[in-house]
Biopython code that builds the backbone (N, CA, C, O; Angstrom):
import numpy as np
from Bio.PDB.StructureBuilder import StructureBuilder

atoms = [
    (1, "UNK", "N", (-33.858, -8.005, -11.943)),
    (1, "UNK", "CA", (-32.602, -8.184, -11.256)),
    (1, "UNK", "C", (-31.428, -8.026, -12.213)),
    (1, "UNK", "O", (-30.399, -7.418, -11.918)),
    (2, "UNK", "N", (-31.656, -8.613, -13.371)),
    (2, "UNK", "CA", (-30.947, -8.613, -14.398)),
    (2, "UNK", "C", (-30.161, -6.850, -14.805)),
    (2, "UNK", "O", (-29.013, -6.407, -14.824)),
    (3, "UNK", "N", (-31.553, -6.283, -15.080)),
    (3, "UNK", "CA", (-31.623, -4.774, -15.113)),
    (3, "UNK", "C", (-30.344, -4.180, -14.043)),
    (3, "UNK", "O", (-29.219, -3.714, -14.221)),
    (4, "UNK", "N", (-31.140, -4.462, -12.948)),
    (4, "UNK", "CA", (-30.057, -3.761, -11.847)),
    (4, "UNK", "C", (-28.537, -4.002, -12.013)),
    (4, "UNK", "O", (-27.699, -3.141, -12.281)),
    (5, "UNK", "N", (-28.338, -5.255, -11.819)),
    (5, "UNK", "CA", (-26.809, -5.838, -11.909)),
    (5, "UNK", "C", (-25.974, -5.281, -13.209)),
    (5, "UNK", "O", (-24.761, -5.081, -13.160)),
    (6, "UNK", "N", (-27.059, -4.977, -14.790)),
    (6, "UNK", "CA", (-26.542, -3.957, -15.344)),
    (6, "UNK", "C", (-26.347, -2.453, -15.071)),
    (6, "UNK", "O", (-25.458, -1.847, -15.669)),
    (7, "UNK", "N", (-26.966, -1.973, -14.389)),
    (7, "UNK", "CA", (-26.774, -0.704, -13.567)),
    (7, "UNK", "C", (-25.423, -0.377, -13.158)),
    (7, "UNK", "O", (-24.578, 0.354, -13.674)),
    (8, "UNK", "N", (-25.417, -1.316, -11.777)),
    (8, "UNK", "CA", (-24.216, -1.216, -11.230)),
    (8, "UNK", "C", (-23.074, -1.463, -11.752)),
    (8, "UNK", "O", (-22.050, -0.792, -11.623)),
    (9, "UNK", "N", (-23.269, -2.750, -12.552)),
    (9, "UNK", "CA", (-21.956, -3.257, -12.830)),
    (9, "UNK", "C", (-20.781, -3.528, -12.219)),
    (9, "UNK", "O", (-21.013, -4.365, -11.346)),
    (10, "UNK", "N", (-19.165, -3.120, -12.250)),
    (10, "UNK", "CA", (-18.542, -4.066, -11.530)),
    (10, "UNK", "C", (-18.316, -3.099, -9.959)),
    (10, "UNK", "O", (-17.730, -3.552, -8.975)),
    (11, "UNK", "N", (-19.049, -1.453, -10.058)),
    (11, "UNK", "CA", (-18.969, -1.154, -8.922)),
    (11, "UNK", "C", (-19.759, -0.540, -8.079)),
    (11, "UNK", "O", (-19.919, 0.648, -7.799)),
    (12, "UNK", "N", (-20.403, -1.872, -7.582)),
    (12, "UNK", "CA", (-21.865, -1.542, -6.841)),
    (12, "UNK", "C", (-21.000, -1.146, -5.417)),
    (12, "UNK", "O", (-21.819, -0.796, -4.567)),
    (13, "UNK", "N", (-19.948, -1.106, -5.024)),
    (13, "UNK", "CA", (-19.975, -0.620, -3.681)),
    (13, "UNK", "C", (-19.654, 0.822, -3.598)),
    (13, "UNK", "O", (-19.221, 1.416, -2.611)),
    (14, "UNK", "N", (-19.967, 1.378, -4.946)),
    (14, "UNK", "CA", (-20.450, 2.751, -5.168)),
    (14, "UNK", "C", (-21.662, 3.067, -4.458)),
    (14, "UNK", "O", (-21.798, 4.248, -4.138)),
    (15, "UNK", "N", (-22.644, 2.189, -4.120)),
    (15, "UNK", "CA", (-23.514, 2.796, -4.365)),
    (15, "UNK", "C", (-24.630, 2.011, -3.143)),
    (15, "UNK", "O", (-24.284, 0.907, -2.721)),
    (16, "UNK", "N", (-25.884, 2.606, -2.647)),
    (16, "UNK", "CA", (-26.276, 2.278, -1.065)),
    (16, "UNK", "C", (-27.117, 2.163, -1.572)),
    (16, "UNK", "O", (-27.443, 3.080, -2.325)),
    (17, "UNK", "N", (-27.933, 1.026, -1.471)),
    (17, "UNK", "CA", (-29.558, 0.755, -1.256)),
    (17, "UNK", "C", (-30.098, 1.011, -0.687)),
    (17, "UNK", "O", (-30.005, 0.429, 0.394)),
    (18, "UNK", "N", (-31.394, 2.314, -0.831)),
    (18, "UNK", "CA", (-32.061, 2.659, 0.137)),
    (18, "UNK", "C", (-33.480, 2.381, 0.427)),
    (18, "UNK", "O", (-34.197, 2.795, 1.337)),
    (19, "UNK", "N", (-33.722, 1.573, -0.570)),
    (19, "UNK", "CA", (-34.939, 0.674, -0.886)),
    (19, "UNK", "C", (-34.946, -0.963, -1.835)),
    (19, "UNK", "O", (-34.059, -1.496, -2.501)),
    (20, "UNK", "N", (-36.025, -1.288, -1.590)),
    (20, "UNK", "CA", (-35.979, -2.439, -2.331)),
    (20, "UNK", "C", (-35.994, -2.618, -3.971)),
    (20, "UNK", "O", (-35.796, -3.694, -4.534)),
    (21, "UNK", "N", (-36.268, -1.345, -4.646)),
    (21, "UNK", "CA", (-35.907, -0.844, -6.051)),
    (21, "UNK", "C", (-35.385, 0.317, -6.238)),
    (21, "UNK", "O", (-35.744, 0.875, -7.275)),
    (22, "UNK", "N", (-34.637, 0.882, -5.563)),
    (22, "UNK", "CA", (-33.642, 2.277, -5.443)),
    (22, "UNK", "C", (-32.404, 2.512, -4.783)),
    (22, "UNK", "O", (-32.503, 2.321, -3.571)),
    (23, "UNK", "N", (-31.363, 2.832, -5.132)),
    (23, "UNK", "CA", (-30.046, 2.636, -4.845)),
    (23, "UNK", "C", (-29.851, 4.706, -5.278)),
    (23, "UNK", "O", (-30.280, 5.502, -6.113)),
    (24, "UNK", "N", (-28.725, 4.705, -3.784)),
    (24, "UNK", "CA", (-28.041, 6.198, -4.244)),
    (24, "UNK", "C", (-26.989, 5.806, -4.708)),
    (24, "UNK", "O", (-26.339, 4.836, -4.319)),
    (25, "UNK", "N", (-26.685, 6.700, -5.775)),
    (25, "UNK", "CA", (-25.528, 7.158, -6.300)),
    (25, "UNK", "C", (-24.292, 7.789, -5.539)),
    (25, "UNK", "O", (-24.384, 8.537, -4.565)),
    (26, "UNK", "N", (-23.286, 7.426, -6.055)),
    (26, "UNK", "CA", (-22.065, 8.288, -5.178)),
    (26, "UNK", "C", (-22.094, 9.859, -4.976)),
    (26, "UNK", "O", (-21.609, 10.549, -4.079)),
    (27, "UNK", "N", (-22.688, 10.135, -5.895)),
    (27, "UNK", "CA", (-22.307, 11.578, -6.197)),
    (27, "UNK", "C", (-23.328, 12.230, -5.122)),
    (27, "UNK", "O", (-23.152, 13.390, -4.751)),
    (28, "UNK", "N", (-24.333, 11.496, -4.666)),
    (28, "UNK", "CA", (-25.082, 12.103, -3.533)),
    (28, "UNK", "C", (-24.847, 11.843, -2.573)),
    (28, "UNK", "O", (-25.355, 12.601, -1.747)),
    (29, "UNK", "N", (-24.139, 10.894, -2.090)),
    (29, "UNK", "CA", (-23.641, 10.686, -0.481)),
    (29, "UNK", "C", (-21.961, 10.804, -0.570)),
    (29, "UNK", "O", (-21.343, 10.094, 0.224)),
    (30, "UNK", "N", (-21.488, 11.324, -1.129)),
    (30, "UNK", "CA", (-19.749, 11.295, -1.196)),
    (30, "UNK", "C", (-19.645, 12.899, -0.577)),
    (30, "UNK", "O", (-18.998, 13.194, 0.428)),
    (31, "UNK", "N", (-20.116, 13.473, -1.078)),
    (31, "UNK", "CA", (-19.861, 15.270, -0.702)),
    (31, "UNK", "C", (-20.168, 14.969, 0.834)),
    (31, "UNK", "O", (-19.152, 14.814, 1.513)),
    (32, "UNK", "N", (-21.162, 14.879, 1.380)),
    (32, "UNK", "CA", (-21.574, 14.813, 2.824)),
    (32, "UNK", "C", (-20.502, 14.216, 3.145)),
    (32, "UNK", "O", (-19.753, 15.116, 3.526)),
    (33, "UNK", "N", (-19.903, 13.115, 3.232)),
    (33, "UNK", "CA", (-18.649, 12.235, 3.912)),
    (33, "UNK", "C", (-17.340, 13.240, 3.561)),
    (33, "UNK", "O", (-16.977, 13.933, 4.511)),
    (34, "UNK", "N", (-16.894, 13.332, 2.808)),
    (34, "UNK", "CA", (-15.907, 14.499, 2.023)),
    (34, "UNK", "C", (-15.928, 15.608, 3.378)),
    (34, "UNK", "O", (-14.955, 15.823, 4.101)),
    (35, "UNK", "N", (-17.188, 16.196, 3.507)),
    (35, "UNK", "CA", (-17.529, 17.551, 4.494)),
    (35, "UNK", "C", (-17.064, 17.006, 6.055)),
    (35, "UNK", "O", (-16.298, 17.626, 6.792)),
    (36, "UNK", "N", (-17.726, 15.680, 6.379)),
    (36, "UNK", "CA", (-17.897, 15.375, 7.922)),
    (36, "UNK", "C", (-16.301, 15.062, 7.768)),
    (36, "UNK", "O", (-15.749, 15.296, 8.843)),
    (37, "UNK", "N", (-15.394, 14.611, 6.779)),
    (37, "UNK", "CA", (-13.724, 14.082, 7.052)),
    (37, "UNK", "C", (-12.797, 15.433, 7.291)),
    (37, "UNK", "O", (-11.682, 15.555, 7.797)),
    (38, "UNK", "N", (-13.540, 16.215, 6.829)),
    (38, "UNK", "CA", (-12.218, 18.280, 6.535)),
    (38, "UNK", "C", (-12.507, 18.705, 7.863)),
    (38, "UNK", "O", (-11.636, 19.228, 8.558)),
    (39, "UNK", "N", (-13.641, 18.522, 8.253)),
    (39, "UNK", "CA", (-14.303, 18.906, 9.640)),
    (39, "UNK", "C", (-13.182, 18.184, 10.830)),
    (39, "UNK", "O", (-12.351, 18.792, 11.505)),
    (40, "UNK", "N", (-13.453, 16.808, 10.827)),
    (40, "UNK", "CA", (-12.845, 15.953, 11.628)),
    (40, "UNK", "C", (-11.280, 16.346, 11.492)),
    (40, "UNK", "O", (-10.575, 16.335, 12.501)),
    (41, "UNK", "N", (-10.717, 16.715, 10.152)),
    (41, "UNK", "CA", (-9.702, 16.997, 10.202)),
    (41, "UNK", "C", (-8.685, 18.275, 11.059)),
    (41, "UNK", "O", (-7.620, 18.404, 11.663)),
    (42, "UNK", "N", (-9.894, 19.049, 10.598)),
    (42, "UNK", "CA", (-9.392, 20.321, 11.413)),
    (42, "UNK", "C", (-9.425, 20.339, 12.736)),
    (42, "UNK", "O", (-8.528, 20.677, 13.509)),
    (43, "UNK", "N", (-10.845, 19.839, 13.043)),
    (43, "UNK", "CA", (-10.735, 20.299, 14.537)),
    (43, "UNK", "C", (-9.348, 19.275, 15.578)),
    (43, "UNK", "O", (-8.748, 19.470, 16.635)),
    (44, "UNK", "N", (-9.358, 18.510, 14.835)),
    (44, "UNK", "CA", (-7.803, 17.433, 14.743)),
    (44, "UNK", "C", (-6.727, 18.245, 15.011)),
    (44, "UNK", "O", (-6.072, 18.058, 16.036)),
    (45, "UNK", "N", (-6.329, 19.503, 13.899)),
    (45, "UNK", "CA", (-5.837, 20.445, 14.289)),
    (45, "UNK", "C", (-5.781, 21.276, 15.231)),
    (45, "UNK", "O", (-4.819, 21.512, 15.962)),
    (46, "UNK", "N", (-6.438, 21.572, 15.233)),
    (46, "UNK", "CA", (-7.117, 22.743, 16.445)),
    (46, "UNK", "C", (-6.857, 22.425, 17.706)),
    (46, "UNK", "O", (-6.563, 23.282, 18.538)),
    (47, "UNK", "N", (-6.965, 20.775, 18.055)),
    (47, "UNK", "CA", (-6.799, 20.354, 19.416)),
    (47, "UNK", "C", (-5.296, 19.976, 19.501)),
    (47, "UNK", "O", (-4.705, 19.839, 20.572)),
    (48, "UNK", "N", (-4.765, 19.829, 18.355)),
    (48, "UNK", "CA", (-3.413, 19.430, 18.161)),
    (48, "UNK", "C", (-2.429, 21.073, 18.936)),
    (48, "UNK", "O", (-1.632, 21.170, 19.869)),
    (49, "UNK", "N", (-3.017, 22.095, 17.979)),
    (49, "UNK", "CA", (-2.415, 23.362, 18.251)),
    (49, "UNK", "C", (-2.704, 23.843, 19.768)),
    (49, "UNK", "O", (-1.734, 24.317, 20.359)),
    (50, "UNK", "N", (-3.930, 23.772, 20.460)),
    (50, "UNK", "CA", (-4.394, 23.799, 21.630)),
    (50, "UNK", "C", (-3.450, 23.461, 22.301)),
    (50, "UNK", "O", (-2.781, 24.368, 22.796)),
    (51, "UNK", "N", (-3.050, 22.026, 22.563)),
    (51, "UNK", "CA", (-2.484, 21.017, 23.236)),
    (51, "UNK", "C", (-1.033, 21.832, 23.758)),
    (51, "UNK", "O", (-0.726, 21.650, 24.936)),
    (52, "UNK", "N", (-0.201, 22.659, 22.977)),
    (52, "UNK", "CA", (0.909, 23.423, 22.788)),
    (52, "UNK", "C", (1.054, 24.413, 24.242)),
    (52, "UNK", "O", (2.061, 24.470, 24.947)),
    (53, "UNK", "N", (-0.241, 25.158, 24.463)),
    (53, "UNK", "CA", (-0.164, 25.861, 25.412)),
    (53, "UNK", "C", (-0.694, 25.160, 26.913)),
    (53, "UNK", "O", (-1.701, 24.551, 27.276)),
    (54, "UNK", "N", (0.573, 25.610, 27.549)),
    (54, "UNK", "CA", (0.059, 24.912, 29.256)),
    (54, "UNK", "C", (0.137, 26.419, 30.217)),
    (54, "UNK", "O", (0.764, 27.438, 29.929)),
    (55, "UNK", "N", (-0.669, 26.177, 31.357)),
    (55, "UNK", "CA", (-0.870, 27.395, 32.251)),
    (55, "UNK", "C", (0.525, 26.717, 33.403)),
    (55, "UNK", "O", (0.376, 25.717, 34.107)),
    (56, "UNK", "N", (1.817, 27.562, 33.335)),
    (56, "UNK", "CA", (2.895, 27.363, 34.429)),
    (56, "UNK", "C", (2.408, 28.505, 35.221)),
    (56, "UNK", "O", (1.489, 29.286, 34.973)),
    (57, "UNK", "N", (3.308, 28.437, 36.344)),
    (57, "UNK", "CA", (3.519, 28.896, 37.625)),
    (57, "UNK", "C", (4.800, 29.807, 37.415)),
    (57, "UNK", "O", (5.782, 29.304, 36.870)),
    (58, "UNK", "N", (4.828, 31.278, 37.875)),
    (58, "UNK", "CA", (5.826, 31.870, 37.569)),
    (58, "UNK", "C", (6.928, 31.730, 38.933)),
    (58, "UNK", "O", (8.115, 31.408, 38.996)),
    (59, "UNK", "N", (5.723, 32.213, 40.166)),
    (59, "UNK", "CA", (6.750, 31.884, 41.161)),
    (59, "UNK", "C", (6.715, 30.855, 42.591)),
    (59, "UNK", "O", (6.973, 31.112, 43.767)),
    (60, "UNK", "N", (6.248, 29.514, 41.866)),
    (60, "UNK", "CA", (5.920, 28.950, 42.551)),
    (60, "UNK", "C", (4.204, 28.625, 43.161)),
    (60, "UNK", "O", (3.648, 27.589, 43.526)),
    (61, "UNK", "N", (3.921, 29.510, 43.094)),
    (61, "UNK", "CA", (2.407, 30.183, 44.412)),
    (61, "UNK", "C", (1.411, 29.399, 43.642)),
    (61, "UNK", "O", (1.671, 28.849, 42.572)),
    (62, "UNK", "N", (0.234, 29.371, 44.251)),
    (62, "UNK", "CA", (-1.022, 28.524, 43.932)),
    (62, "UNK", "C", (-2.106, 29.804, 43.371)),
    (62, "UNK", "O", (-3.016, 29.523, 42.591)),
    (63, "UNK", "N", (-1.969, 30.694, 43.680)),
    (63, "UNK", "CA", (-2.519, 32.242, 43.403)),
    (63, "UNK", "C", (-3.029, 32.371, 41.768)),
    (63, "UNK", "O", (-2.489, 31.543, 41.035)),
    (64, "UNK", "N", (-3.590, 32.909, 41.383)),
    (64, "UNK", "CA", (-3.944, 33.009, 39.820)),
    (64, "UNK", "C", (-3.314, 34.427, 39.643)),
    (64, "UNK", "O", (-3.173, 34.748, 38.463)),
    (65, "UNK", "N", (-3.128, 34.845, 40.066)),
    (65, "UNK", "CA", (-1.854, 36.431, 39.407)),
    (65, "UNK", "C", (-0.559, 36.065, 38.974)),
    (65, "UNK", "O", (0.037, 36.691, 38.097)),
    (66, "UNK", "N", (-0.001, 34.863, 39.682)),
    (66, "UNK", "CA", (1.376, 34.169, 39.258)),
    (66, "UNK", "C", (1.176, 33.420, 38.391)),
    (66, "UNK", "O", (2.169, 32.693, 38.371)),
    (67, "UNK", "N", (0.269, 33.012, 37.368)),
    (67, "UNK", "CA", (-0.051, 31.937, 36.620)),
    (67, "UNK", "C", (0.415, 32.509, 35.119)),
    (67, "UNK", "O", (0.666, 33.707, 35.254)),
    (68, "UNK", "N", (0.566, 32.195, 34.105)),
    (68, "UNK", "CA", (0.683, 32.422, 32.836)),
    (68, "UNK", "C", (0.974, 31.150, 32.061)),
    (68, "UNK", "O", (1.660, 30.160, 32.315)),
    (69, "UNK", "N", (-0.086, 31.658, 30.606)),
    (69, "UNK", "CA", (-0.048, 30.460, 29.663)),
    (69, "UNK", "C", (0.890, 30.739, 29.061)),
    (69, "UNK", "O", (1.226, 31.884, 28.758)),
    (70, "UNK", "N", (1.656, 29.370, 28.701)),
    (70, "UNK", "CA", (3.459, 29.443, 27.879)),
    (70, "UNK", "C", (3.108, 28.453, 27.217)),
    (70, "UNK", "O", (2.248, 27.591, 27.397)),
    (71, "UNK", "N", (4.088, 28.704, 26.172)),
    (71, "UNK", "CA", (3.850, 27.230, 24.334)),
    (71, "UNK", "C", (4.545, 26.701, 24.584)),
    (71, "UNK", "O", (5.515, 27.421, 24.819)),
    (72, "UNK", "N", (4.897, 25.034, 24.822)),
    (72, "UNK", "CA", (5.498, 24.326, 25.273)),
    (72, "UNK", "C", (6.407, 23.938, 23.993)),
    (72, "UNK", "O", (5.819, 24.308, 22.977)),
    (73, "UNK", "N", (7.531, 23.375, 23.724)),
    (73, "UNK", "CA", (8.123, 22.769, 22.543)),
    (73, "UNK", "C", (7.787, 22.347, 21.767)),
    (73, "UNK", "O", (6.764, 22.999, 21.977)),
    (74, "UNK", "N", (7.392, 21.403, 20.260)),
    (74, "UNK", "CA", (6.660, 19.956, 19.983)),
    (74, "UNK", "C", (7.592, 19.966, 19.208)),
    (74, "UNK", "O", (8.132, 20.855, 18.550)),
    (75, "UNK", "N", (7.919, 17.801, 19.452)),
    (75, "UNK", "CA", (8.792, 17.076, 18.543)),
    (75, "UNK", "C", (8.503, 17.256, 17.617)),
    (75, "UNK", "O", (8.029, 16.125, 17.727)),
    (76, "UNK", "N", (8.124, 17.723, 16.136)),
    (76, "UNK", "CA", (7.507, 17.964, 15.397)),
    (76, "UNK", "C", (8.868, 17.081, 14.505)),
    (76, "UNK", "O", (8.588, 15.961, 14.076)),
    (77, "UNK", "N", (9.876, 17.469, 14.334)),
    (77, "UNK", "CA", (10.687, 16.555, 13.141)),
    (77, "UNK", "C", (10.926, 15.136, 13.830)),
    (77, "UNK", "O", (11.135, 14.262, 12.988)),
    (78, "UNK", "N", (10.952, 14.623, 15.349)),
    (78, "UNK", "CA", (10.485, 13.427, 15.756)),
    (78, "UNK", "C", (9.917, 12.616, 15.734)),
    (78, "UNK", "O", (10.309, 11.453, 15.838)),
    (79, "UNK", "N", (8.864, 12.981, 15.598)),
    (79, "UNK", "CA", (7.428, 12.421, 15.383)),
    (79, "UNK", "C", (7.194, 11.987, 13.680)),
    (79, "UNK", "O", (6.540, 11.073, 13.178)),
    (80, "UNK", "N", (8.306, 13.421, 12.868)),
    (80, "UNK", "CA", (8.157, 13.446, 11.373)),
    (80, "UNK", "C", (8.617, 12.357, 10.773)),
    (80, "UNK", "O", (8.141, 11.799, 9.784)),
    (81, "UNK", "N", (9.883, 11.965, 11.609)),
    (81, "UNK", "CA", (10.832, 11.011, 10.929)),
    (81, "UNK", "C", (10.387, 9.684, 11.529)),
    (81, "UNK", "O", (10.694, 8.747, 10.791)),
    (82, "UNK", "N", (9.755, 9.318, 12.648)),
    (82, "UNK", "CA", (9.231, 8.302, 12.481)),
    (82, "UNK", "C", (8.104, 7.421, 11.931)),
    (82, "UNK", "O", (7.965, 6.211, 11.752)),
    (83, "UNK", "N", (7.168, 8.787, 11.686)),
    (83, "UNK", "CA", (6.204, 8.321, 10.545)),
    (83, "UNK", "C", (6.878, 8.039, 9.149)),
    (83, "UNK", "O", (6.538, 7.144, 8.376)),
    (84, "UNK", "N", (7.679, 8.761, 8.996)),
    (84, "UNK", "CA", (8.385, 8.710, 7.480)),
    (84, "UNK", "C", (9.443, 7.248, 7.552)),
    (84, "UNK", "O", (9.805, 6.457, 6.681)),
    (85, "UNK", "N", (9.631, 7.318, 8.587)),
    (85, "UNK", "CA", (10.412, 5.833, 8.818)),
    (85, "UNK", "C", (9.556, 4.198, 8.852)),
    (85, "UNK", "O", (9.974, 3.152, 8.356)),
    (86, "UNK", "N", (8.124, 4.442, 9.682)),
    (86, "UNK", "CA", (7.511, 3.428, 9.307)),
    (86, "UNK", "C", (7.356, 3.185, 8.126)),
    (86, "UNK", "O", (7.514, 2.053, 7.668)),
    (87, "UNK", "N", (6.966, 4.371, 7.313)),
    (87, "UNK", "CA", (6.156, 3.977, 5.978)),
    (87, "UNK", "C", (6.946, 3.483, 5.148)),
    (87, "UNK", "O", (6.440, 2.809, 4.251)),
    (88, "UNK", "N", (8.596, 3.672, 5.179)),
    (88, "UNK", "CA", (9.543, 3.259, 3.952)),
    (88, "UNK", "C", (9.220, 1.972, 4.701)),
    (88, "UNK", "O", (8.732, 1.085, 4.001)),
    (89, "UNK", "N", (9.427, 1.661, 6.197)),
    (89, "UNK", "CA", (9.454, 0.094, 6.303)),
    (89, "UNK", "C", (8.266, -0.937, 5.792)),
    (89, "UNK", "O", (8.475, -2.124, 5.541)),
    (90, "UNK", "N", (6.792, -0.181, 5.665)),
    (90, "UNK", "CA", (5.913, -0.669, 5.259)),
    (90, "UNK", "C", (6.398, -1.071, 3.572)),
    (90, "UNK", "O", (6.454, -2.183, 3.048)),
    (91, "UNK", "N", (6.666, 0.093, 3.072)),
    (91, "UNK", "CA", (6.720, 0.156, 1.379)),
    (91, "UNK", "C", (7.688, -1.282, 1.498)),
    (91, "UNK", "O", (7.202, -2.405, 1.363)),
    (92, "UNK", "N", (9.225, -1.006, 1.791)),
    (92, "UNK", "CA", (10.012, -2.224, 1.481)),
    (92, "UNK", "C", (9.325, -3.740, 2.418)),
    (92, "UNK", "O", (9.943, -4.783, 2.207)),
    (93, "UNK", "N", (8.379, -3.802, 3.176)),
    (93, "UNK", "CA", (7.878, -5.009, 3.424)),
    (93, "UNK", "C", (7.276, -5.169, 2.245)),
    (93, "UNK", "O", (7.771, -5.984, 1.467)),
    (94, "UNK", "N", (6.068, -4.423, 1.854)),
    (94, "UNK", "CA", (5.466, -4.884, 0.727)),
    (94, "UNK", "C", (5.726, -4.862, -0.695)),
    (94, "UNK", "O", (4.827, -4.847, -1.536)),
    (95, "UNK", "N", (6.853, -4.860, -0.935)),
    (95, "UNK", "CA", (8.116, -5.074, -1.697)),
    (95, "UNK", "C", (8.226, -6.159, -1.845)),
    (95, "UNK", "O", (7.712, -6.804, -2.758)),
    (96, "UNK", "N", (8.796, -6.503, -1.130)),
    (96, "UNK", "CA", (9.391, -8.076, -0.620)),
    (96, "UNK", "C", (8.440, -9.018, -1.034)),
    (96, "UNK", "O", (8.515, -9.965, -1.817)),
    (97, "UNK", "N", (7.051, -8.327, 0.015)),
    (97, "UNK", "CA", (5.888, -9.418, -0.180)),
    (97, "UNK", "C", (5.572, -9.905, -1.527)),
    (97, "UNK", "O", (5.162, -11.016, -1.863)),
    (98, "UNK", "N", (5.859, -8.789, -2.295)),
    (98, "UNK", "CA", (5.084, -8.566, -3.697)),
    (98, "UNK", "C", (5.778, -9.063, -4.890)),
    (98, "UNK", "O", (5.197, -9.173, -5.970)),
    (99, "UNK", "N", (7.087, -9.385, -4.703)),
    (99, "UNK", "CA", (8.044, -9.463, -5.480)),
    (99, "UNK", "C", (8.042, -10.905, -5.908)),
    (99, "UNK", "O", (7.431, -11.570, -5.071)),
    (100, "UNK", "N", (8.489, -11.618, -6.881)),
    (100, "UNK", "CA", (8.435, -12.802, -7.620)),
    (100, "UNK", "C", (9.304, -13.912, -6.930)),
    (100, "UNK", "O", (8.888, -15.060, -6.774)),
    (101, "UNK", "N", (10.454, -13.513, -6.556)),
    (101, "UNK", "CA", (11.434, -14.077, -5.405)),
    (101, "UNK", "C", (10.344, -14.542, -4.457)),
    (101, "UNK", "O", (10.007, -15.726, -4.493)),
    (102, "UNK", "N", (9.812, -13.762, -3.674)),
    (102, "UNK", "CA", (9.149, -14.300, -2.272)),
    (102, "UNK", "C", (7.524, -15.271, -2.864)),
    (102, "UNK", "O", (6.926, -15.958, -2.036)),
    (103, "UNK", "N", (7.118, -15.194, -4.030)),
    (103, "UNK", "CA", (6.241, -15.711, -4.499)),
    (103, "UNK", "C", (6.760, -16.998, -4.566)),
    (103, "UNK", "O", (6.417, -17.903, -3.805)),
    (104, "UNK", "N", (7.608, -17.106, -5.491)),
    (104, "UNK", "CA", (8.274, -18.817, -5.904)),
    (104, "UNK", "C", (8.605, -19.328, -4.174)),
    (104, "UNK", "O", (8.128, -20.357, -3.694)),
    (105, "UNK", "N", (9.261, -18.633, -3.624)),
    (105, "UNK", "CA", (9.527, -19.630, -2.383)),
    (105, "UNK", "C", (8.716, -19.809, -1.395)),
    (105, "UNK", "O", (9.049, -20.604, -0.516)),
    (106, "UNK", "N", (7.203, -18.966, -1.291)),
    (106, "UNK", "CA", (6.343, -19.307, -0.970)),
    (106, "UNK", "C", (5.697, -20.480, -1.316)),
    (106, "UNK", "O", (5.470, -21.300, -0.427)),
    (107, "UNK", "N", (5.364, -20.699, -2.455)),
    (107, "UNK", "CA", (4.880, -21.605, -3.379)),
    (107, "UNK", "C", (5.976, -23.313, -3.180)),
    (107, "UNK", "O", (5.618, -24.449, -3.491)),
    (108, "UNK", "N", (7.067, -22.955, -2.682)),
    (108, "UNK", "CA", (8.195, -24.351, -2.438)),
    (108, "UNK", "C", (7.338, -24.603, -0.961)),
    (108, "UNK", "O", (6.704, -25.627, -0.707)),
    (109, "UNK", "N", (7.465, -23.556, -0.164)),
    (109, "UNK", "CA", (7.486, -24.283, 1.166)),
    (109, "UNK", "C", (6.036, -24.585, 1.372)),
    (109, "UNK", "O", (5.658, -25.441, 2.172)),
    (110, "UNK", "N", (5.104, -23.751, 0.515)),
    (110, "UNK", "CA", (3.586, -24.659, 1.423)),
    (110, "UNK", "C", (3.780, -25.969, 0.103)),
    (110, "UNK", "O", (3.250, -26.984, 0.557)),
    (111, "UNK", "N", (4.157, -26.155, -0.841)),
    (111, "UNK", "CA", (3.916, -27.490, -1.643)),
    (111, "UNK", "C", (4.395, -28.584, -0.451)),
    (111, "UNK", "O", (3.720, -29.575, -0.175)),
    (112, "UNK", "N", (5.811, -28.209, 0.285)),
    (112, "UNK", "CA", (6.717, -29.062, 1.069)),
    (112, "UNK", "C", (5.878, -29.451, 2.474)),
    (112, "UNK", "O", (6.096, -30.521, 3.042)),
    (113, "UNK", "N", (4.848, -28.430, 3.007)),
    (113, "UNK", "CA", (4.131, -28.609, 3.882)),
    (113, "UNK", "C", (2.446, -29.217, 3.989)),
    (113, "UNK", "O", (1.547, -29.683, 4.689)),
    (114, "UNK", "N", (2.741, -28.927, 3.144)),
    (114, "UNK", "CA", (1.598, -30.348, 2.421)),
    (114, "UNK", "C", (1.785, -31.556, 2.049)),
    (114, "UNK", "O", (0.952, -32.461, 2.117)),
    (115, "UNK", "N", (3.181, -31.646, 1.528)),
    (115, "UNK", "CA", (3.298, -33.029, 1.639)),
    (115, "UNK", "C", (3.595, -34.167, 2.915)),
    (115, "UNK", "O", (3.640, -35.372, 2.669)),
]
sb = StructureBuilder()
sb.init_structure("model")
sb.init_model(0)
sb.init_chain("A")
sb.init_seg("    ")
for serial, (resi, resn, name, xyz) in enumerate(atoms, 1):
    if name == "N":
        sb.init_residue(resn, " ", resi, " ")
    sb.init_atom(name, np.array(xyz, "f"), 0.0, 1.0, " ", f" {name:<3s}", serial, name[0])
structure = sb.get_structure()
């Protein structure tokens, strides 16, 4: 046991036990996960870009001769700036959180709430 725990050392959650005296290594199950995430990613894409085209009606009619697929708009700097807007709000929360100021007065009010 001793042995093993030198093995791993401080980062066994590198690494999967696949028996009761054998453990994989990262380097053999990381590529496979790596592959199944680019995959997931794209086709992410793909349905993203899909999504763009809708089948309208040119003149009204229910007919499939009047039909044609058209690319619809996408918020694309909408959507941009509010992701980019959460994340500064995340960063400056955990700022705050992290900062020595909010430590010390943490540290006042649970002493005060304990007493």
């Amino acid at each position: 046991m001793n042995n093993l725990l030198e093995r791993l050392h401080a980062s066994f959650f590198f690494y999967i036990l696949t028996g009761v005296y054998r453990t994989l290594q990262i380097g053999f199950y990381l590529p496979s996960a790596i592959l199944v995430s680019v995959a997931m990613i794209f086709h992410g894409l793909s349905t993203w870009v899909d999504a763009a085209w809708v089948l309208s009606n040119l003149n009204g009619e229910k007919d499939g001769a009047s039909q044609k697929w058209t690319q619809r708009k996408r918020p694309v700097l909408t959507v941009l700036s509010i992701m980019v807007g959460t994340h500064l709000l995340g960063a400056a929360l955990f700022a705050v959180v992290s900062s020595s100021w909010f430590m010390r007065n943490y540290q006042v009010w649970y002493q005060l709430n304990l007493a």
